[in-house]
C-alpha positions in Angstrom: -8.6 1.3 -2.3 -5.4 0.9 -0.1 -2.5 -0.8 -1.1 1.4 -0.7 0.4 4.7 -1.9 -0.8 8.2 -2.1 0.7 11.2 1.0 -0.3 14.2 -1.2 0.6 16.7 1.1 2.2 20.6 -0.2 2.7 21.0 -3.0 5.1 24.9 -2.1 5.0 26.7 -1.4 8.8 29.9 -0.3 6.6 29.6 3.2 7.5 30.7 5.5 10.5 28.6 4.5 13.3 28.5 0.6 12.2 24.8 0.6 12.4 21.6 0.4 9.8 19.6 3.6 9.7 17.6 3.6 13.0 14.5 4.8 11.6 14.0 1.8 9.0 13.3 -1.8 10.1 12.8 -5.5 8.9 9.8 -7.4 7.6 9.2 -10.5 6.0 7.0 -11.0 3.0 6.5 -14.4 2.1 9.9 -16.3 2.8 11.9 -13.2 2.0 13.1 -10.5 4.4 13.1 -6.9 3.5 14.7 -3.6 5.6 13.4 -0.7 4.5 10.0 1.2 4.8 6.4 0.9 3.6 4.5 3.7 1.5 0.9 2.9 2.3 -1.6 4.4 -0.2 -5.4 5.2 0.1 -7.1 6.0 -3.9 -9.7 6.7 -5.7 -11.9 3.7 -6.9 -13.0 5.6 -10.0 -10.3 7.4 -11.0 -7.3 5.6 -9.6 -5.5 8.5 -8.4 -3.9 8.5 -4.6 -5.9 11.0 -2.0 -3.8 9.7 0.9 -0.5 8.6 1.8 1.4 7.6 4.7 5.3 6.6 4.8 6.1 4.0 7.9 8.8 1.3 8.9 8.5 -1.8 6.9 7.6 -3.8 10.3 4.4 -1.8 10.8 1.2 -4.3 9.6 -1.0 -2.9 6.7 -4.1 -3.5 8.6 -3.2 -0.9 11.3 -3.1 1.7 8.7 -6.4 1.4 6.6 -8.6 3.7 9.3 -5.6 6.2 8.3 -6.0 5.8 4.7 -9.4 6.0 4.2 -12.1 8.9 3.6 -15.2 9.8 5.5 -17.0 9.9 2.1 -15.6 6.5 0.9 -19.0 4.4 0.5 -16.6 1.1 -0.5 -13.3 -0.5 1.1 -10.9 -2.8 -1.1 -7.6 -3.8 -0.2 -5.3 -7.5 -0.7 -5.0 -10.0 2.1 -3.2 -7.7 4.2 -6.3 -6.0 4.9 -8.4 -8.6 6.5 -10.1 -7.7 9.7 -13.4 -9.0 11.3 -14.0 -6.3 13.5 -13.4 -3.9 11.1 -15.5 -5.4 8.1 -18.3 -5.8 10.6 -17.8 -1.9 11.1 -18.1 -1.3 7.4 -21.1 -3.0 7.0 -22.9 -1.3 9.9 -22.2 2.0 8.4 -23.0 0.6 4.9 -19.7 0.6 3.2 -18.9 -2.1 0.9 -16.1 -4.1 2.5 -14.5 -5.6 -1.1 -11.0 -7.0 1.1 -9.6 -10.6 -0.8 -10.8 -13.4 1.2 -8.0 -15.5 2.9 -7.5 -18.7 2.6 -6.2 -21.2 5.9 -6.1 -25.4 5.8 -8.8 -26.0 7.9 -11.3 -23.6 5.4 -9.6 -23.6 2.1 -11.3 -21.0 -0.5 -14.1 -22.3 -2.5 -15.4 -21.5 -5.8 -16.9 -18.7 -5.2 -14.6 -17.3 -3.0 -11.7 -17.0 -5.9 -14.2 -15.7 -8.2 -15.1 -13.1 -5.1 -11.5 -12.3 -5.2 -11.1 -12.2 -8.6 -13.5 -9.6 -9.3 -12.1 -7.9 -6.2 -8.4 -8.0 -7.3 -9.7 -6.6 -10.9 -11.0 -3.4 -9.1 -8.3 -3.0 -7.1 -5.1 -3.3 -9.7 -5.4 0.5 -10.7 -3.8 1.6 -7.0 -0.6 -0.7 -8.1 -0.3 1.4 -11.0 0.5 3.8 -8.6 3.4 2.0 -7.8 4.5 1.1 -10.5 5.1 4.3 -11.9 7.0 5.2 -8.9 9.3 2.6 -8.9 9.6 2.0 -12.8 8.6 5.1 -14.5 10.6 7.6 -11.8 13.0 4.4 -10.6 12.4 4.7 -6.5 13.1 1.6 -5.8 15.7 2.4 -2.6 15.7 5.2 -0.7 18.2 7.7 -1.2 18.6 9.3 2.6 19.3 8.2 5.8 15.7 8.9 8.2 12.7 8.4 7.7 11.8 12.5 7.3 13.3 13.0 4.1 12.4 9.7 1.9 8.7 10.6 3.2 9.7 14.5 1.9 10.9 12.5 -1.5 7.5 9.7 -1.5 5.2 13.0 -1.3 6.8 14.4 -4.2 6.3 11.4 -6.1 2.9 10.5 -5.5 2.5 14.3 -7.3 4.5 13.8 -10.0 2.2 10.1 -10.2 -0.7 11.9 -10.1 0.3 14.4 -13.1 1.1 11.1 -14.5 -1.5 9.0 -14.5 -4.0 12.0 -14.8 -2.3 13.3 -18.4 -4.9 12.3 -20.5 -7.4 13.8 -18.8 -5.8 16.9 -18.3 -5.1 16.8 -22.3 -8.5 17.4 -23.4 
């Protein structure tokens, strides 16, 4: 599974050298615009828990990190929207991976009824790598990064994707 959400970082130019932090940059997700950076995350469809993790500038796409995130030994792919790639699905399917990416939906071929239930057994799967976030940004409240650069919010993202792990992984590690 692979998933990615946006750190926002502080847009202010109120500070010495009247400029955002270099390192972080601007996206726009739906009709909103973000500045920050993206935590991409590859996990475990079983149990959930994160095996790979990559920190980049908000404007990078999520698509060009998946070959990053994934495993050599990963026999199935699922992602959101964000993930959707022809090339790459045909890939998948050659080397008999199952490619379990949302199908997207455009005017001229709207989704049909099978299609949302496709997705809809897809995006079932796939909610246990948001817990992931949710637990960063909730549970340990890293919701804005706390240092200027890109080097030490990645130093701070690592740390918490441990501490998620412990997390999520406590009742396991109970018995």
């Amino acid at each position: 599974m692979a998933d990615a959400t946006i750190i926002h970082a502080q847009p202010s130019t109120k500070n010495r050298d009247r400029k955002r932090d270099p390192e972080m940059h601007q996206t726009k997700k739906g009709n909103q615009w973000y500045f920050g950076m993206k935590v991409h995350v590859g996990a475990d469809v079983n149990s959930g828990l994160v095996h790979t993790v990559l920190v980049t500038p908000a404007n990078r796409s999520d698509i060009s990190q998946l070959p990053r995130l994934l495993r050599a030994d990963d026999r199935a792919v699922f992602g959101d929207k964000a993930y959707v790639s022809k090339p790459l699905k045909r890939l998948a399917r050659q080397a008999g991976v199952f490619w379990g990416v949302s199908l997207k939906a455009s005017r001229a071929h709207p989704l049909t009824g099978a299609n949302k239930r496709f997705n809809h057994r897809m995006s079932a799967i796939r909610a246990r790598v948001e817990h992931v976030f949710r637990v960063i940004k909730r549970q340990f409240g890293y919701t804005k990064v706390r240092y200027k650069g890109m080097a030490k919010n990645a130093a701070q993202v690592f740390s918490l994707i441990g501490l998620t792990k412990l997390y999520l992984a406590r009742r396991a590690l109970a018995s």
